[in-house]
C-alpha positions as a printed NumPy array, in Angstrom:
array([[ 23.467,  25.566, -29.15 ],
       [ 23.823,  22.203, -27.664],
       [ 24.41 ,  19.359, -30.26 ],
       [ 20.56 ,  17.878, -30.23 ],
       [ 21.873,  14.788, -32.111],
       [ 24.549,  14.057, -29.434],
       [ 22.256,  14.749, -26.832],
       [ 19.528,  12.002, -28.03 ],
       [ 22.468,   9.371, -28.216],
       [ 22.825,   9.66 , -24.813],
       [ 19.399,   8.238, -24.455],
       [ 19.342,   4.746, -22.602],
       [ 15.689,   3.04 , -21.79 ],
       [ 16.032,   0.332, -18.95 ],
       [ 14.498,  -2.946, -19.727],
       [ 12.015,  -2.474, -17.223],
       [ 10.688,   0.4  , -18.515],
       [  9.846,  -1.406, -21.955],
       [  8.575,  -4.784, -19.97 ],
       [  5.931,  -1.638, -17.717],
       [  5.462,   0.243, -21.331],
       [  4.266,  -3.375, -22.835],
       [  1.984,  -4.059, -19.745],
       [  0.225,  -0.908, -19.706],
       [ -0.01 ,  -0.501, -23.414],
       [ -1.745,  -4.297, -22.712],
       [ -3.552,  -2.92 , -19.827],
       [ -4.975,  -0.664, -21.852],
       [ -3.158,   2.727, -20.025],
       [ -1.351,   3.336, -23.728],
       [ -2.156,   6.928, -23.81 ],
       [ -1.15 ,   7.185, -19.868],
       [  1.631,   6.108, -20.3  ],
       [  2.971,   7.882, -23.334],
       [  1.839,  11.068, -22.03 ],
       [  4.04 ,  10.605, -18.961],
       [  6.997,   9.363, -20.601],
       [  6.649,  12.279, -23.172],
       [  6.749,  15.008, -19.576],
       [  9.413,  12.77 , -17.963],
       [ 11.571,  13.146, -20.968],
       [ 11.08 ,  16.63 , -21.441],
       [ 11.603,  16.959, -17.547],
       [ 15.103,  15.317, -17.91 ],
       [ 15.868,  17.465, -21.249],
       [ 15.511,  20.445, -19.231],
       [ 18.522,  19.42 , -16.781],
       [ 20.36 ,  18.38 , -19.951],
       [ 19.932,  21.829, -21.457],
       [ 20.753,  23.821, -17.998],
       [ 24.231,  21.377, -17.736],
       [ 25.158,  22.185, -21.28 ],
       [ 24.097,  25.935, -20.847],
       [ 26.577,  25.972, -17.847],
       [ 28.981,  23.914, -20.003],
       [ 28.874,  20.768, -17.889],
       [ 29.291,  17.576, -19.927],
       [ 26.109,  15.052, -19.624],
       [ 26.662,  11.689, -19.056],
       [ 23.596,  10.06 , -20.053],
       [ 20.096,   9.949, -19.526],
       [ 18.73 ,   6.613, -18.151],
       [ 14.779,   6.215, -17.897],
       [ 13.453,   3.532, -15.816],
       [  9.884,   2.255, -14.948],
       [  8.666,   5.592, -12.775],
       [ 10.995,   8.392, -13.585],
       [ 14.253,   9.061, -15.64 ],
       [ 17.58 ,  10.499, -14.77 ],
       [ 20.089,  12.695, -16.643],
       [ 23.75 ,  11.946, -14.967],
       [ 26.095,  14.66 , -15.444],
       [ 29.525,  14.651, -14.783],
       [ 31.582,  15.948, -11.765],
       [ 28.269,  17.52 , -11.219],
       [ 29.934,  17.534,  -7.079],
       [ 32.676,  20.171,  -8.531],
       [ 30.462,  22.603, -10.381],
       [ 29.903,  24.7  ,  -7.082],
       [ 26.892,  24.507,  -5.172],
       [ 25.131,  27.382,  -7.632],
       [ 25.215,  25.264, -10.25 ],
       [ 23.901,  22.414,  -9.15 ],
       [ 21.036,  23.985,  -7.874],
       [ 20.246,  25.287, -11.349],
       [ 20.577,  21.907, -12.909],
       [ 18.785,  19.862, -10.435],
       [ 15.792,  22.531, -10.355],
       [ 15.462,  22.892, -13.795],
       [ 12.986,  20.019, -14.336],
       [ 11.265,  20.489, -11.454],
       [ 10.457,  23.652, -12.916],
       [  9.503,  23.036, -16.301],
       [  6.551,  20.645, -14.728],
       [  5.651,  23.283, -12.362],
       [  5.831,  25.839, -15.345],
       [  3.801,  23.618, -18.233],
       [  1.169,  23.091, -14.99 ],
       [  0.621,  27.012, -14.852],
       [  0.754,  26.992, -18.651],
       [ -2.195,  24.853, -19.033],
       [ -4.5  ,  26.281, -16.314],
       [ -3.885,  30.088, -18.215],
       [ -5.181,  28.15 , -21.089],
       [ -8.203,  26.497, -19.481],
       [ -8.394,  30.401, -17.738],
       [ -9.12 ,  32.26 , -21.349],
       [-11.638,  28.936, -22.38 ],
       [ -8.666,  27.232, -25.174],
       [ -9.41 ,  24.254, -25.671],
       [ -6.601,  21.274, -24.205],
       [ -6.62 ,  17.434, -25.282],
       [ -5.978,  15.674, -22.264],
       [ -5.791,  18.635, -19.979],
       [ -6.579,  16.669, -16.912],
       [ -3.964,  14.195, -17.267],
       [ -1.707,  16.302, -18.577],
       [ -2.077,  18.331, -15.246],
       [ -2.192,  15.356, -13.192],
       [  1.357,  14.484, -14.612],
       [  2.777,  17.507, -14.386],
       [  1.708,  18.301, -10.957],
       [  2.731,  15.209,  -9.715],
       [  6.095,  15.255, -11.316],
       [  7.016,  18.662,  -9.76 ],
       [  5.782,  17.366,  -6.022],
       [  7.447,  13.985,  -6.199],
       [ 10.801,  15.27 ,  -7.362],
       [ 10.904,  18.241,  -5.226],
       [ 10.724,  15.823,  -2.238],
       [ 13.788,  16.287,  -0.017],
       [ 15.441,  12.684,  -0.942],
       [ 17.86 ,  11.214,  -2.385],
       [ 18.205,  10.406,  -5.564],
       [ 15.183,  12.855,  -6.291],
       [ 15.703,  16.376,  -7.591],
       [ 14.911,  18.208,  -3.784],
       [ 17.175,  15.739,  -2.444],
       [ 20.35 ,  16.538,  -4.516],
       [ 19.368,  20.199,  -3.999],
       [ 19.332,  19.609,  -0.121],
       [ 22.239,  17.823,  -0.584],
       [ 23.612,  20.615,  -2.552],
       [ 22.736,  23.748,   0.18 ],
       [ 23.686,  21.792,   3.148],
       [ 27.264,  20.499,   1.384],
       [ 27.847,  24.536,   1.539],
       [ 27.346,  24.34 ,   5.621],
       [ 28.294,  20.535,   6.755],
       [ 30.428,  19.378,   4.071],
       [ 29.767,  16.725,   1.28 ],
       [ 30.01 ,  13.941,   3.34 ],
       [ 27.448,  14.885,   5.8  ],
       [ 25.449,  16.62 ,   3.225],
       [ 24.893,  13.669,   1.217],
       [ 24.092,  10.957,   3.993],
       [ 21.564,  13.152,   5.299],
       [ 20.074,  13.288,   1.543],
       [ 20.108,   9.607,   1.31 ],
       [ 18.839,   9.048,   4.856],
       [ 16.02 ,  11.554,   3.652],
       [ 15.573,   9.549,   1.152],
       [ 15.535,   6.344,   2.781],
       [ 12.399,   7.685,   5.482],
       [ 10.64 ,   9.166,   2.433],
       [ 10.945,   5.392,   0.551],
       [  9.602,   3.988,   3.53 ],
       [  6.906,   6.586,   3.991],
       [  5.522,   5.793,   0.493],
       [  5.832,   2.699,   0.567],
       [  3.354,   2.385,   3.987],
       [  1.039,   5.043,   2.265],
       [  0.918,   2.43 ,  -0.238],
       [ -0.43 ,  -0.388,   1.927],
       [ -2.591,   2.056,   3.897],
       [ -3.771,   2.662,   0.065],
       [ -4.892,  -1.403,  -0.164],
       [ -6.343,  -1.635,   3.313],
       [ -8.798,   0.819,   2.219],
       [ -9.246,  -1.214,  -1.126],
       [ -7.39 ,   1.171,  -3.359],
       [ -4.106,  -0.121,  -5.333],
       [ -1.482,   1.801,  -6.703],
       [  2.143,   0.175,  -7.847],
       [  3.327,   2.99 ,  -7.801],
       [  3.873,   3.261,  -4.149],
       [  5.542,  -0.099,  -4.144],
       [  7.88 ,   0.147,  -6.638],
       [  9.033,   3.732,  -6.186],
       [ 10.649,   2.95 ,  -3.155],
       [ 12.754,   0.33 ,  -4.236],
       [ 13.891,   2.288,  -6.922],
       [ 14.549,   5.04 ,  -4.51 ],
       [ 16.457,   2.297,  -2.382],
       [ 18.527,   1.203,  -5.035],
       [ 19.845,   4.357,  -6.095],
       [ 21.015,   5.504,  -2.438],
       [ 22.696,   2.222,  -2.335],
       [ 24.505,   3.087,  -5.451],
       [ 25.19 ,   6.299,  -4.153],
       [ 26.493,   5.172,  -0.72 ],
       [ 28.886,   3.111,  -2.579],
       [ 30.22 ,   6.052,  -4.978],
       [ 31.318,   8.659,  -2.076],
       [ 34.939,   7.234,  -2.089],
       [ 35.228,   7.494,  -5.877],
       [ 33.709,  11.142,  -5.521],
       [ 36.179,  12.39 ,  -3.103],
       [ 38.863,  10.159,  -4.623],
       [ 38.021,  12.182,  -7.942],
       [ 37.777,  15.426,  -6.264],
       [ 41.261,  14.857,  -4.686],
       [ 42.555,  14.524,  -8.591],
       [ 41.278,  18.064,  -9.315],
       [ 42.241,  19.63 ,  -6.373],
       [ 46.002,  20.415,  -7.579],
       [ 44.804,  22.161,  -9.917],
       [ 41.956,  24.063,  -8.413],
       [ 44.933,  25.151,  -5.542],
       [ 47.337,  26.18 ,  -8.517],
       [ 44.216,  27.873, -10.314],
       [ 43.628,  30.025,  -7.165],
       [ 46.552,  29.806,  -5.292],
       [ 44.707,  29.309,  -1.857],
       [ 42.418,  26.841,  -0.522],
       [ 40.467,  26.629,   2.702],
       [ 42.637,  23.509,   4.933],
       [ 41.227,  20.402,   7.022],
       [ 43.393,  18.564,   9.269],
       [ 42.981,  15.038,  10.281],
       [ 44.935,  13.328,  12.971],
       [ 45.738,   9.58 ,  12.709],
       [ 47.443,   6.73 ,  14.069],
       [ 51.141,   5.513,  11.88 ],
       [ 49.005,   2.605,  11.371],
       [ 46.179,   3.656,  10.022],
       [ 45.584,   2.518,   6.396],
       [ 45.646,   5.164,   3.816],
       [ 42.352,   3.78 ,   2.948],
       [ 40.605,   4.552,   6.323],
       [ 41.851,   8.045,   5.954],
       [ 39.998,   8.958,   2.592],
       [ 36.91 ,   8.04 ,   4.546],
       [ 37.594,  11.078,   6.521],
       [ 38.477,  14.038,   3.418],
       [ 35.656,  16.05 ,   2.132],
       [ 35.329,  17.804,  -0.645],
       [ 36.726,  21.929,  -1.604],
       [ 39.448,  21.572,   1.163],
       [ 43.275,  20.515,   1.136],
       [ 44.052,  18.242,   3.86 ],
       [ 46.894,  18.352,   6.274],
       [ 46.887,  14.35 ,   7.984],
       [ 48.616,  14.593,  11.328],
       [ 50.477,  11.309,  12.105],
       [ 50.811,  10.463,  15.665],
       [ 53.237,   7.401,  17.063],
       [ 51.266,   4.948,  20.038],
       [ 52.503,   7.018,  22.317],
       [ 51.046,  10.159,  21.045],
       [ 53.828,  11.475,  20.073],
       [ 54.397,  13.424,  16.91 ],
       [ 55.479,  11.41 ,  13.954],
       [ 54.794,  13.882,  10.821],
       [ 52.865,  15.317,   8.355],
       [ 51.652,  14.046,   5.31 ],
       [ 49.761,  16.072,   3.241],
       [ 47.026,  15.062,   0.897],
       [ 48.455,  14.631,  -2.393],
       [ 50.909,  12.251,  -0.845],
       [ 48.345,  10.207,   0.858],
       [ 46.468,  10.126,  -2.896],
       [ 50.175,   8.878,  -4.311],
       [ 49.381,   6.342,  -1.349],
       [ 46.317,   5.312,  -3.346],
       [ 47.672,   5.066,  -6.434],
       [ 50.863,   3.451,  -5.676],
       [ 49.647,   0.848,  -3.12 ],
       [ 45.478,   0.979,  -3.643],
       [ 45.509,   2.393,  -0.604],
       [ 46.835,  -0.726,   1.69 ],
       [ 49.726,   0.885,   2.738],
       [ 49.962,   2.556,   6.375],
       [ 50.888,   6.325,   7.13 ],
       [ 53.788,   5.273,   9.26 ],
       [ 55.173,   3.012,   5.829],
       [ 54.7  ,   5.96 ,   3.933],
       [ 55.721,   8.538,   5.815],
       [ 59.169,   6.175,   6.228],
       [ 59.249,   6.257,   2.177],
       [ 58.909,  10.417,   1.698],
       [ 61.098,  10.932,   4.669]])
């Protein structure tokens, strides 16, 4: 059973979310508000529990002013089954307390709150199964099409998905207030959205740079591993080239002279020794000179 007491130190609340939690409560939305804290946290718990099920270390769960997020660790090397199973798993839970409650309301039991409850619920399982990045259908897109296009391509097609669906909210939102109906919601959303592409944009190269560490031993482990070659220029930077690996595939890097002519191989554990030994500002034609 996972360790409940670990798990709820793990908890982090954003600042934001107290400063909304203090204007609602003052707003008068108090019981709003703790009712949809109370289904995002359970929502979160629920990919928390699937990760530790499928023995995958959780990071820590973050909530911020509209929504929460549980970050799990290496969650790109856990195979593309069971990330699917983690990132569904809240999704789920909403969809599954929504059915819960309308069997109740079915056989006449009686349900504080049922309609916002529902509401909630409904809502939480619609918003997050959105094809976007960073919401739950957008990691799971992310997540089938990684299987067929690679990581790379997988994930900035999530995050431009992401970036149309921000926008598209955020227009429904003034379409909202032209016909004299306001909802923050659909104007902070998006940013949030926004900002946590960006931060995903800027954590590809320490992905793959992290995937290339456990490689070795995933080749060892199985003793084969499908290949990807690259072909590059002596003096390209090792850096430029790391742009170009993908994840769950060893990489061959063909080095070609100016004249097109064959200069060597390097393979990609020696380009990562590039990395570590010259953060990456070191050319292939310099470091092929210094294995050769």
């Amino acid at each position: 059973m996972p360790n409940i007491k670990k798990a709820f130190s793990k908890i982090k609340i954003n600042k934001y979310f107290v400063l909304l939690f203090l204007v609602c409560t003052a707003a008068g939305y108090f019981k709003d508000v703790v009712l949809l804290f109370l289904f995002v946290f359970l929502h979160e718990l629920c990919h928390v529990l699937s990760a530790y099920i499928l023995k995958i270390k959780v990071k820590d769960i973050e909530f911020f002013p509209f929504g929460g997020t549980a970050r799990i660790d290496n969650l790109d090397y856990v195979g593309i089954y069971k990330e699917i199973v983690i990132n569904i798993a809240g999704p789920m839970f909403n969809a599954a307390t929504a059915i819960f409650l309308l069997l109740l309301k079915h056989f006449k039991v009686p349900v504080p709150y049922y309609t916002e409850m529902m509401s909630i619920n409904i809502v939480l399982f619609l918003f997050n199964m959105l094809p976007g990045f960073p919401l739950d259908g957008g990691k799971i897109l992310r997540a089938v099409l990684n299987y067929f296009i690679g990581f790379k391509k997988a994930s900035r097609f999530a995050i431009l998905s992401g970036k149309i669906i921000s926008i598209c909210i955020f227009l429904a939102g003034i379409l909202l207030l032209i016909y004299g109906k306001f909802n923050i919601s659909f104007f902070v959303m998006p940013f949030f959205m926004l900002y946590s592409s960006r931060q995903e944009e800027s954590s590809m190269v320490l992905t793959i740079i992290r995937d290339m560490i456990n490689k070795k031993s995933k080749l060892i482990e199985s003793g084969i591993m499908e290949t990807g070659f690259i072909c590059a220029f002596e003096d390209a930077y090792v850096n430029d080239i790391i742009k170009h690996i993908d994840l769950d595939k060893y990489h061959i890097i063909i080095v070609i002279g100016k004249d097109m002519k064959l200069k060597g191989f390097l393979t990609e554990s020696q380009v990562f020794d590039g990395i570590v030994q010259d953060a990456g500002n070191v050319t292939l034609g310099k470091l092929l000179d210094n294995i050769i």
